[in-house]
N, CA, C and O atoms as CSV, one atom per row, in Angstrom:
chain,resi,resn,atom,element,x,y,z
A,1,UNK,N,N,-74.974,-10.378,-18.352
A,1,UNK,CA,C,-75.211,-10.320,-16.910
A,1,UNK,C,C,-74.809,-8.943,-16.380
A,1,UNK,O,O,-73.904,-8.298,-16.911
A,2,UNK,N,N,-75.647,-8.411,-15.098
A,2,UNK,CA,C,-75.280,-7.261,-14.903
A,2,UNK,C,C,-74.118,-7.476,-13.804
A,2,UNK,O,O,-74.033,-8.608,-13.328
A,3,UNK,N,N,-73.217,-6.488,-13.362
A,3,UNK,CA,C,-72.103,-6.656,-12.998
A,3,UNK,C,C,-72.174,-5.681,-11.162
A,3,UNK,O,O,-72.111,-4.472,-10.941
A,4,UNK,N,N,-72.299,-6.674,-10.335
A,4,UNK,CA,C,-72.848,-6.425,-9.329
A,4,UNK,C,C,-72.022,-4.863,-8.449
A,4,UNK,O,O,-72.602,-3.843,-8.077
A,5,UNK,N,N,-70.390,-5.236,-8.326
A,5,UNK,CA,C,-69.948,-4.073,-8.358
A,5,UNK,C,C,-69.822,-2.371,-8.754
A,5,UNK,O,O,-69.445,-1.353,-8.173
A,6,UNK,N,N,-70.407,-2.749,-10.181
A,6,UNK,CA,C,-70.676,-1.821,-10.521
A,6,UNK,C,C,-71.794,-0.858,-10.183
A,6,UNK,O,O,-71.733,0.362,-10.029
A,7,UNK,N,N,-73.005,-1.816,-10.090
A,7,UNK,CA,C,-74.397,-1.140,-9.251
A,7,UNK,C,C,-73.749,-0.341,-8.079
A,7,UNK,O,O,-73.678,0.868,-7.861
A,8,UNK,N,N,-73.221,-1.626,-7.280
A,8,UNK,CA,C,-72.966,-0.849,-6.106
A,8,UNK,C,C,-72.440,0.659,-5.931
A,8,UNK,O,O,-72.830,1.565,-5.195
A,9,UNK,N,N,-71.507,0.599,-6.791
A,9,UNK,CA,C,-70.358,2.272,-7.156
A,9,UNK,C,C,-71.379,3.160,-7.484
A,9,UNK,O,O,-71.385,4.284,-6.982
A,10,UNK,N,N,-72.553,2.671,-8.541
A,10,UNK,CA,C,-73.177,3.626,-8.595
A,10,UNK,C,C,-74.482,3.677,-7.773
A,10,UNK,O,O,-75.147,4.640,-8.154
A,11,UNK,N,N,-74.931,3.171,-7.045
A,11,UNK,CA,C,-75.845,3.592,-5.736
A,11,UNK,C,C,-75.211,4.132,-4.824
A,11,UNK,O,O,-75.729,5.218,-4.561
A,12,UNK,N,N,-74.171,3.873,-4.083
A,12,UNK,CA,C,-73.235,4.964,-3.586
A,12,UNK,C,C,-72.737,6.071,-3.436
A,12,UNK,O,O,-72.513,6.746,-2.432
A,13,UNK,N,N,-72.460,6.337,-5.226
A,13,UNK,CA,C,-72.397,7.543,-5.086
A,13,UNK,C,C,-73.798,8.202,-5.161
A,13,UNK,O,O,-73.780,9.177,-4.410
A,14,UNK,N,N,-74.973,8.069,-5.744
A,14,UNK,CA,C,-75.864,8.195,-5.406
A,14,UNK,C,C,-76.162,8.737,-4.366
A,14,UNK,O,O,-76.521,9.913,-4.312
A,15,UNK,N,N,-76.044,7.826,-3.183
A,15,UNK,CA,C,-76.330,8.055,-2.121
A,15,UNK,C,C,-75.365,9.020,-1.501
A,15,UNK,O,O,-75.991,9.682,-0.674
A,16,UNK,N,N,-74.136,9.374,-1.546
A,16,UNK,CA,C,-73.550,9.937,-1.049
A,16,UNK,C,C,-73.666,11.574,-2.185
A,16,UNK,O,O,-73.482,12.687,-1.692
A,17,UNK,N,N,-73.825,11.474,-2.910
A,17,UNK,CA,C,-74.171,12.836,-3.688
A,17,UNK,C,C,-75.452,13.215,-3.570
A,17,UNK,O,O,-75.835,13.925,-4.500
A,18,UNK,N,N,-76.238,12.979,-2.742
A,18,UNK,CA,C,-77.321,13.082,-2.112
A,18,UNK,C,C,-78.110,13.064,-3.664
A,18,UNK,O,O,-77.885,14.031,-4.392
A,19,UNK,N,N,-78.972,12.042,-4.139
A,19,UNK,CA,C,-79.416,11.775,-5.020
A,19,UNK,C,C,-80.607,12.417,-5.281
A,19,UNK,O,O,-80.829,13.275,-6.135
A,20,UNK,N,N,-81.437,11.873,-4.381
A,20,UNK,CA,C,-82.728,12.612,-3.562
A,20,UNK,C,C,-82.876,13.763,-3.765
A,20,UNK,O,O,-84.041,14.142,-3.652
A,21,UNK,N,N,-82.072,14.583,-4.058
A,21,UNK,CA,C,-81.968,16.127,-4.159
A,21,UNK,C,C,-82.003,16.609,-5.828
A,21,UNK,O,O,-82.308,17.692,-6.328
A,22,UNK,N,N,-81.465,15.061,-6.574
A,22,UNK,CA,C,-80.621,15.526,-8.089
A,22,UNK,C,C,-82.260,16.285,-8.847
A,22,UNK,O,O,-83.386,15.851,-8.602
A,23,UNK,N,N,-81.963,17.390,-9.704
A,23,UNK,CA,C,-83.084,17.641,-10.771
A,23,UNK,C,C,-83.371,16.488,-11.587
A,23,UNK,O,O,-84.595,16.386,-11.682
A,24,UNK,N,N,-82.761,15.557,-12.231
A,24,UNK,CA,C,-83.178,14.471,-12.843
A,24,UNK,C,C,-82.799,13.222,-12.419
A,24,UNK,O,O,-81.672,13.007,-12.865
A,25,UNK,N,N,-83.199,12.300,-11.774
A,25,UNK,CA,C,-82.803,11.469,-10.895
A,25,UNK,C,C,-83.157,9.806,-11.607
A,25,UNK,O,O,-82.922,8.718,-11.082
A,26,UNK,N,N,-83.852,10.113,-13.092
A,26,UNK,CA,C,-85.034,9.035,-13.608
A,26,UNK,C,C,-83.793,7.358,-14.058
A,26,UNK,O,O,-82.767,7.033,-14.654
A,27,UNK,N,N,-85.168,6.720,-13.035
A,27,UNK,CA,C,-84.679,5.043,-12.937
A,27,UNK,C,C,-83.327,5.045,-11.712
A,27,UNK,O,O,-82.806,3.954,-11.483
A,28,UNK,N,N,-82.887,6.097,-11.079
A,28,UNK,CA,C,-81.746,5.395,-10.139
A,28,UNK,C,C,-81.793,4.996,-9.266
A,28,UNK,O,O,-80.772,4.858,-8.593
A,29,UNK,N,N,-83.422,4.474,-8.683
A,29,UNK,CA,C,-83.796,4.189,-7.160
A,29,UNK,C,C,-85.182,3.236,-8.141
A,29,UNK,O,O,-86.157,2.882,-7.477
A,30,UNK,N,N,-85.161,2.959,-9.378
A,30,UNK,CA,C,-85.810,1.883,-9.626
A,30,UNK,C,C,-85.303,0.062,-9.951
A,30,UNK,O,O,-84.889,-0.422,-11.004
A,31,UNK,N,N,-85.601,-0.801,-8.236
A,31,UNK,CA,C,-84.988,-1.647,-8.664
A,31,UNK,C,C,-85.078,-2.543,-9.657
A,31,UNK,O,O,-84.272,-3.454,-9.843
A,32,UNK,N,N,-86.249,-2.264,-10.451
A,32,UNK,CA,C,-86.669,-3.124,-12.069
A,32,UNK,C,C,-85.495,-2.566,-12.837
A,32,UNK,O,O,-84.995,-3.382,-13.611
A,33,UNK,N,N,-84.997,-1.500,-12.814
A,33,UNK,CA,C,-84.401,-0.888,-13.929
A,33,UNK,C,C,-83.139,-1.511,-13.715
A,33,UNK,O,O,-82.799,-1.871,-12.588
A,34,UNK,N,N,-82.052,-1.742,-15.244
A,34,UNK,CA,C,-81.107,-2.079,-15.480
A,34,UNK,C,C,-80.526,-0.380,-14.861
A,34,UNK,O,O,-81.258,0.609,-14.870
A,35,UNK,N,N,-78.794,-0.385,-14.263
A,35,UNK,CA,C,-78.535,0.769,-14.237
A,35,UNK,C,C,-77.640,0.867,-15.333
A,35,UNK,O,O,-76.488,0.962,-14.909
A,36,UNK,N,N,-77.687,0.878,-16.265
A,36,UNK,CA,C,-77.353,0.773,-17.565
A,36,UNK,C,C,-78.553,1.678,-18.366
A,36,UNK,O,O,-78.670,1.971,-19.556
A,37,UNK,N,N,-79.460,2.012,-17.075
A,37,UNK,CA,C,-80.851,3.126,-17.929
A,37,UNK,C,C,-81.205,3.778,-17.247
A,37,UNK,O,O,-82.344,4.228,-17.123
A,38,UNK,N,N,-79.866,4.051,-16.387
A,38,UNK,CA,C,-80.302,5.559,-15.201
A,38,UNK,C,C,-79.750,6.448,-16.064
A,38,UNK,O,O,-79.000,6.298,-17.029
A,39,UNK,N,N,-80.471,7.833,-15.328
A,39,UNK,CA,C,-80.405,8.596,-16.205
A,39,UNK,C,C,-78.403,8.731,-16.266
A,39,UNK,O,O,-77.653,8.416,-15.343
A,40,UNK,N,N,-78.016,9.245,-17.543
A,40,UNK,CA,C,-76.597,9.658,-17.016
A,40,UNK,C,C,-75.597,8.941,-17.444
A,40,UNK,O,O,-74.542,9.321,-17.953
A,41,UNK,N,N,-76.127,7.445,-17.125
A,41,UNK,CA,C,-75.034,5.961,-17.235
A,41,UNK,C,C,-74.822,5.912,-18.494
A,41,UNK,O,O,-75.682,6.613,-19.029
A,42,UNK,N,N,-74.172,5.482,-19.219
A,42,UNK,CA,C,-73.967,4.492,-20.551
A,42,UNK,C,C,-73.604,3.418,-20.591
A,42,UNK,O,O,-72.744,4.287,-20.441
A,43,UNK,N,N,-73.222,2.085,-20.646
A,43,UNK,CA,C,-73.260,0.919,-20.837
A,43,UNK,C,C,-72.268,0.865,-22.355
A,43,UNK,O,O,-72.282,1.724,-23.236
A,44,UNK,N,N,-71.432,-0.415,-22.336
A,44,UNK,CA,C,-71.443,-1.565,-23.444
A,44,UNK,C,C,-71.711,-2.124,-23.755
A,44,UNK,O,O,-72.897,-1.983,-23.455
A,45,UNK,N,N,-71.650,-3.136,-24.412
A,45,UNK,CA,C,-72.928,-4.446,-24.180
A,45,UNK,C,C,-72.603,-5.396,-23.809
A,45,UNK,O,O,-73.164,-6.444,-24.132
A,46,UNK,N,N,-71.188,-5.313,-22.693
A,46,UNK,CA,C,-71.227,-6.409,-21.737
A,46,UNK,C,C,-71.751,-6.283,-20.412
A,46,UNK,O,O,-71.722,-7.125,-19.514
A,47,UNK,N,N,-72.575,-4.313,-20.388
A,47,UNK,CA,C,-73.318,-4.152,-19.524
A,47,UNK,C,C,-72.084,-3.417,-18.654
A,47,UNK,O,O,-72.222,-3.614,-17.447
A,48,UNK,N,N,-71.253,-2.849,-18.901
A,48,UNK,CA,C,-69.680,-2.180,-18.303
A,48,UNK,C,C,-70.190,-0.976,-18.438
A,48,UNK,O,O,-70.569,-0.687,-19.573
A,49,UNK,N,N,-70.319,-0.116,-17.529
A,49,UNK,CA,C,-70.740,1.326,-17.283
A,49,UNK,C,C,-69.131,2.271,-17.943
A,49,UNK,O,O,-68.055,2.236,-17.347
A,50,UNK,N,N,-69.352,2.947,-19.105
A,50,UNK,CA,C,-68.346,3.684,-19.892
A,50,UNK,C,C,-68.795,5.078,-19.868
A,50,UNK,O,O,-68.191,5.962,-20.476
A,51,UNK,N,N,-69.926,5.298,-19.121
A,51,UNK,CA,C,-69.957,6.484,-19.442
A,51,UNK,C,C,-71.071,7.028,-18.475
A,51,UNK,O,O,-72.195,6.589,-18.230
A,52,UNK,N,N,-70.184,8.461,-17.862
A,52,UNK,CA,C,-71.247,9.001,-16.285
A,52,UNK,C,C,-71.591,10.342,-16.505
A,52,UNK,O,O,-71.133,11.172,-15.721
A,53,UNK,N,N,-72.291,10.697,-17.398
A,53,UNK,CA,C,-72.295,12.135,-17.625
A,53,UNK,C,C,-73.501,12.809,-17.187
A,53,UNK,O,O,-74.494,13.021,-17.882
A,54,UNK,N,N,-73.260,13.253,-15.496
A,54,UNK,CA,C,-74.212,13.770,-14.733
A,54,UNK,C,C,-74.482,15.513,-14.178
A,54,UNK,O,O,-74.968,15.908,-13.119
A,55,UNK,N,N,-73.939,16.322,-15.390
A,55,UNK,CA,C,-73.336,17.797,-15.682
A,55,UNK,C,C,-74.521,18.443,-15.679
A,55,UNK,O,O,-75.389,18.203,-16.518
A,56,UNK,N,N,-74.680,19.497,-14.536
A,56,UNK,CA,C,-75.662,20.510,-14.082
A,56,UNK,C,C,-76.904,19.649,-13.840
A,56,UNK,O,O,-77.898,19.859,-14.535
A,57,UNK,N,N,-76.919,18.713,-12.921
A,57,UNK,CA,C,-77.951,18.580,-12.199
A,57,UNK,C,C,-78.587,17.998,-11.025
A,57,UNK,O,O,-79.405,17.116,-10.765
A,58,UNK,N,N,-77.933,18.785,-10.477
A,58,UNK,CA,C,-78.203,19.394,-8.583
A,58,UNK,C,C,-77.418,18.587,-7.887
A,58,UNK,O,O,-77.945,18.383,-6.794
A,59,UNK,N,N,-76.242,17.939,-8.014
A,59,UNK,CA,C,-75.803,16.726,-7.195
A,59,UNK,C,C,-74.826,17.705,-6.378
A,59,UNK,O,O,-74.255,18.745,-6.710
A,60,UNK,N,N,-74.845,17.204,-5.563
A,60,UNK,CA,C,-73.953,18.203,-3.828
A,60,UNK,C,C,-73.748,16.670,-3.092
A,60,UNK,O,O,-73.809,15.609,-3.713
A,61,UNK,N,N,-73.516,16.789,-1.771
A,61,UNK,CA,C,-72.809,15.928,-0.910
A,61,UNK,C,C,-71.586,15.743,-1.060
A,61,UNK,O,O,-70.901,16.749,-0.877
A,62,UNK,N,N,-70.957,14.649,-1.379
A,62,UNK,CA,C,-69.572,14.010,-1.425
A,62,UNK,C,C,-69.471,13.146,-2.688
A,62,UNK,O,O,-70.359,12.419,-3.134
A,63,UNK,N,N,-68.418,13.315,-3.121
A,63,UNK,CA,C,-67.930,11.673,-4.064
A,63,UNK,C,C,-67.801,10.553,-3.845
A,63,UNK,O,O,-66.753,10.258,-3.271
A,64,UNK,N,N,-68.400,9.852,-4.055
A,64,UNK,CA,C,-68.070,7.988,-3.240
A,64,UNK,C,C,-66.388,7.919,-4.036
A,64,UNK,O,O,-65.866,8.230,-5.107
A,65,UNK,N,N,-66.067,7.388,-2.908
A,65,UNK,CA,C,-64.844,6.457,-3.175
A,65,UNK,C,C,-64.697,5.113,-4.102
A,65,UNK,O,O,-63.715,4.662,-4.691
A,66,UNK,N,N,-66.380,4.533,-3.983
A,66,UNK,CA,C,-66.030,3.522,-4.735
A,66,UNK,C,C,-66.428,4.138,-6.218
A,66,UNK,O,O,-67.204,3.304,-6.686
A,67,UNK,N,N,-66.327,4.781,-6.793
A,67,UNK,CA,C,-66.243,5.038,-8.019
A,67,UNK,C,C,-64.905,4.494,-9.110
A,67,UNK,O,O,-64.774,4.191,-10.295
A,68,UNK,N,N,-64.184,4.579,-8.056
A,68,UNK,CA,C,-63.061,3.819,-8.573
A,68,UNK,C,C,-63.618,2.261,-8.742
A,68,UNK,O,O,-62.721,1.479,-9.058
A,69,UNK,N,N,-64.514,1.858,-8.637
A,69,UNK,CA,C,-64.971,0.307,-9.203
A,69,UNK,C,C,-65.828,0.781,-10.373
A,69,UNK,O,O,-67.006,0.425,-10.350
A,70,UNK,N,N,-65.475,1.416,-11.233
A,70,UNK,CA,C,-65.912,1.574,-12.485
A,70,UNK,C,C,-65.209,1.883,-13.319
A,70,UNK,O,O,-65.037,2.933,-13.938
A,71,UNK,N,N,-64.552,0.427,-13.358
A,71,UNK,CA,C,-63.130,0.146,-13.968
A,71,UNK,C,C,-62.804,0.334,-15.237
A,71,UNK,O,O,-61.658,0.551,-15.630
A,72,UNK,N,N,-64.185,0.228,-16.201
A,72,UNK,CA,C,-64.576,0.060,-17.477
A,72,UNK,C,C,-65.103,1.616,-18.276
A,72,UNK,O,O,-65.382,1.780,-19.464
A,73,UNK,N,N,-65.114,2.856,-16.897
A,73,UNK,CA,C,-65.318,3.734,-17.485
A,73,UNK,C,C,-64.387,4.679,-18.292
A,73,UNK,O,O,-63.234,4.999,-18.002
A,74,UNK,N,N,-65.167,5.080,-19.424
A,74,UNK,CA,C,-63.870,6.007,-20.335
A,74,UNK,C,C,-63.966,7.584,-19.795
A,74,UNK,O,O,-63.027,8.354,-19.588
A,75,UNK,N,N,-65.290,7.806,-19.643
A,75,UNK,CA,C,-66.047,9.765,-19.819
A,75,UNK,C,C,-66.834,9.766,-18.278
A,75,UNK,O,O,-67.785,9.035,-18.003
A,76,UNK,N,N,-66.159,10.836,-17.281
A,76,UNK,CA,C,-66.863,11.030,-15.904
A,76,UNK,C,C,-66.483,13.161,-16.532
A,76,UNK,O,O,-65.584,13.940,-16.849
A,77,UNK,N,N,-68.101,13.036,-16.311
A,77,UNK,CA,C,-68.364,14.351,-16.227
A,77,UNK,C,C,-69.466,14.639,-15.236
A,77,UNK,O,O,-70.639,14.280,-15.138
A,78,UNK,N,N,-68.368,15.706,-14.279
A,78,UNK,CA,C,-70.109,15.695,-13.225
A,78,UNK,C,C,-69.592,17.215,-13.106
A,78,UNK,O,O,-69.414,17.653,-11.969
A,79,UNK,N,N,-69.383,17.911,-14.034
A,79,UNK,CA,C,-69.540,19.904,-14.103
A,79,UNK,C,C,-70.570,20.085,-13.248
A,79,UNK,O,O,-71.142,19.260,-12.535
A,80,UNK,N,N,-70.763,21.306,-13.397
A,80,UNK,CA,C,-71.194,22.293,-12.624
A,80,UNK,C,C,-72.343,21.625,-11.916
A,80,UNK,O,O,-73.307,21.127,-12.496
A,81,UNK,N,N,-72.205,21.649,-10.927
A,81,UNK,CA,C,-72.697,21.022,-9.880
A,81,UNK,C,C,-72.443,21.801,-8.917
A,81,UNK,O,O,-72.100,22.976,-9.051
A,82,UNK,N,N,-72.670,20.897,-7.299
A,82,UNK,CA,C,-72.238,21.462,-6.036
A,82,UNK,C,C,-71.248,20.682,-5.316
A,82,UNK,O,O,-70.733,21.221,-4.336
A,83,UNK,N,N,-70.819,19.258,-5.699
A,83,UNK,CA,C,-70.037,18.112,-4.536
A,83,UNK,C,C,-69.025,19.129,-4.344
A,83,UNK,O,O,-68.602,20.146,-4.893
A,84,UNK,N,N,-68.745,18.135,-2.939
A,84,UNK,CA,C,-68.168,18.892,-2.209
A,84,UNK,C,C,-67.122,17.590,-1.475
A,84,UNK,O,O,-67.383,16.396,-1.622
A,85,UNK,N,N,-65.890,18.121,-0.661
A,85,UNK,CA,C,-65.025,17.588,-0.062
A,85,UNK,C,C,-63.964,17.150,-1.158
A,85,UNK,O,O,-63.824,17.840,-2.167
A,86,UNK,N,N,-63.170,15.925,-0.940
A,86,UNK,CA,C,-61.972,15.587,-1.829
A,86,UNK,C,C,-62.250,15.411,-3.206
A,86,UNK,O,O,-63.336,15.737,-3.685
A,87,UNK,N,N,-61.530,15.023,-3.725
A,87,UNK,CA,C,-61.862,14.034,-5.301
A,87,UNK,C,C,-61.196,13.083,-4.528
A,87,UNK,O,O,-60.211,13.267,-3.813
A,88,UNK,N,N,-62.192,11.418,-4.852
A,88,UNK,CA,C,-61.239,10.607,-4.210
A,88,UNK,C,C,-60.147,10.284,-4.963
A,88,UNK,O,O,-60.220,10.442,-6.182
A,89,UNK,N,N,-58.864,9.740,-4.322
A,89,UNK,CA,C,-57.735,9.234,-4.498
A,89,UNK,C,C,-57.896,7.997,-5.969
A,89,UNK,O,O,-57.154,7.951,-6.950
A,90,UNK,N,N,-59.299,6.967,-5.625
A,90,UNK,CA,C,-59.433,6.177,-6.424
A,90,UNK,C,C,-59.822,6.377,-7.851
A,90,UNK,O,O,-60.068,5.452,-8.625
A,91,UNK,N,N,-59.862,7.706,-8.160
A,91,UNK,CA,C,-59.582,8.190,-9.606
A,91,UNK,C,C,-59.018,7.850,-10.738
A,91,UNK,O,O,-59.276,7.762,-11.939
A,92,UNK,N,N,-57.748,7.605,-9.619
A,92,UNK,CA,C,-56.271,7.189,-10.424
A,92,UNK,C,C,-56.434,5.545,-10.636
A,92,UNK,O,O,-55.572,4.862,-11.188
A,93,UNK,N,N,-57.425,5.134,-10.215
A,93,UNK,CA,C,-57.386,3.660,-10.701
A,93,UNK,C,C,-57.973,3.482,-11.726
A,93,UNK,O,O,-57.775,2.425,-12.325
A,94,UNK,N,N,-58.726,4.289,-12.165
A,94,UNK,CA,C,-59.481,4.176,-13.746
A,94,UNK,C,C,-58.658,4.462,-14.744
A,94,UNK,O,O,-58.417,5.608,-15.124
A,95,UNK,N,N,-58.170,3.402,-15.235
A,95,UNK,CA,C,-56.837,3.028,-16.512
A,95,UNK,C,C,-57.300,3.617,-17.657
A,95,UNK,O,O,-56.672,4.069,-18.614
A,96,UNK,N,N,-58.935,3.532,-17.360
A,96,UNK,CA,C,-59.713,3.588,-19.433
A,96,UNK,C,C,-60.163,4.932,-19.360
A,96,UNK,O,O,-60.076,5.681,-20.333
A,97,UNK,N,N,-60.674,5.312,-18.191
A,97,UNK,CA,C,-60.272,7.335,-18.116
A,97,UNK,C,C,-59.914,7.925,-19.309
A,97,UNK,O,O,-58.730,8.247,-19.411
A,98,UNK,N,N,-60.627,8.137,-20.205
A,98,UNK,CA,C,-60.172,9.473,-21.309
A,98,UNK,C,C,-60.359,10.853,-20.929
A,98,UNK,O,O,-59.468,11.702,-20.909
A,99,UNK,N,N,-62.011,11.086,-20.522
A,99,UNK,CA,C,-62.299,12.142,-20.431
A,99,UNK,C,C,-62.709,12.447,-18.842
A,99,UNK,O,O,-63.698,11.897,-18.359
A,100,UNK,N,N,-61.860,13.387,-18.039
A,100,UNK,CA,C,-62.606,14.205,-16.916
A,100,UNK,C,C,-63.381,15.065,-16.837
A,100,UNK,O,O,-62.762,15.934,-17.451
A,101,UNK,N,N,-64.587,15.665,-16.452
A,101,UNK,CA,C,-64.353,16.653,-16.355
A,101,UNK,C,C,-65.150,16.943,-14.710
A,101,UNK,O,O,-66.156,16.334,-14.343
A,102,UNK,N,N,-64.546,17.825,-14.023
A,102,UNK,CA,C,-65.484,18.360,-12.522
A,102,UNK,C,C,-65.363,19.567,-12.192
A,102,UNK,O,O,-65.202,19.727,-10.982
A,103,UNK,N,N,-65.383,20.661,-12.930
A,103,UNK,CA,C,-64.842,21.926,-13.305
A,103,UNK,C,C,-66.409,22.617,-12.215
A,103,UNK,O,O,-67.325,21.995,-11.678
A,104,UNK,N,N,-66.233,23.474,-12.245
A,104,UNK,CA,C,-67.673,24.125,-11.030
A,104,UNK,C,C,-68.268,23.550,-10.320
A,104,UNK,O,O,-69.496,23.497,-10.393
A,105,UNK,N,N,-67.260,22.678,-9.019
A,105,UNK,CA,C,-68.495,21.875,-8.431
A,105,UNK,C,C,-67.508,22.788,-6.689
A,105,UNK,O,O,-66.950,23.885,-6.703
A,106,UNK,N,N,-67.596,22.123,-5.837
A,106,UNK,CA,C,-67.278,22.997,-4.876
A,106,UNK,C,C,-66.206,22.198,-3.814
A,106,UNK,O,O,-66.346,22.068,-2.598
A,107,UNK,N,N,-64.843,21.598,-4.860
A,107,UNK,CA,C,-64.197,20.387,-4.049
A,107,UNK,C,C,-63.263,21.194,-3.284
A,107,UNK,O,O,-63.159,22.337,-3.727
A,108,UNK,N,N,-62.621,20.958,-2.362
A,108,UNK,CA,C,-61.733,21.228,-1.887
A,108,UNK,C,C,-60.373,20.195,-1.580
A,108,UNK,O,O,-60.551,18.984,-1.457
A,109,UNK,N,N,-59.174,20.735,-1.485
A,109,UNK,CA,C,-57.978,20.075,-1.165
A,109,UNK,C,C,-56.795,19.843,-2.241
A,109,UNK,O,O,-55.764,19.257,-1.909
């Protein structure tokens, strides 16, 4: 089963990283598609998003906050990019967090 929270975190940020704008954007505004086959996502096979690796391509706006409901993720890489404003706080709630990375994007604080 797909895991409804999780969609949400990731249409969100979506939407708040102004998606619309991304160079490769394929399946994240298709509602047939599992998001487990947007571009970027990785999945387990309990359908637990482990992996966001969305590095150099075109995302600007803001970070959703609810990213922190992607409880199950190990690897968030969103390099060189443009987002902009905080890193949210809810960072620190991702326990399974191995790998960061947000190195060239344009955060402040």
């Amino acid at each position: 089963t797909l895991c409804p929270p999780e969609r949400n975190a990731l249409s969100d940020f979506y939407d708040m990283a102004k998606g619309a704008e991304w160079t490769d954007g394929t399946n994240w505004r298709d509602e047939y598609a599992s998001y487990c086959e947007w571009k970027g996502v990785t999945c387990d096979n309990m359908n637990h998003v482990t992996k966001l690796n969305l590095t150099n391509n075109g995302l600007s706006g803001r970070m959703s906050e609810r990213i922190g409901n992607l409880t199950f993720i190990k690897v968030l890489d969103l390099s060189d990019n443009n987002i902009k404003g905080s890193i949210p706080a809810e960072l620190g709630k991702l326990s399974k967090l191995v790998y960061l990375r947000l190195s060239y994007n344009a955060f402040t604080g």
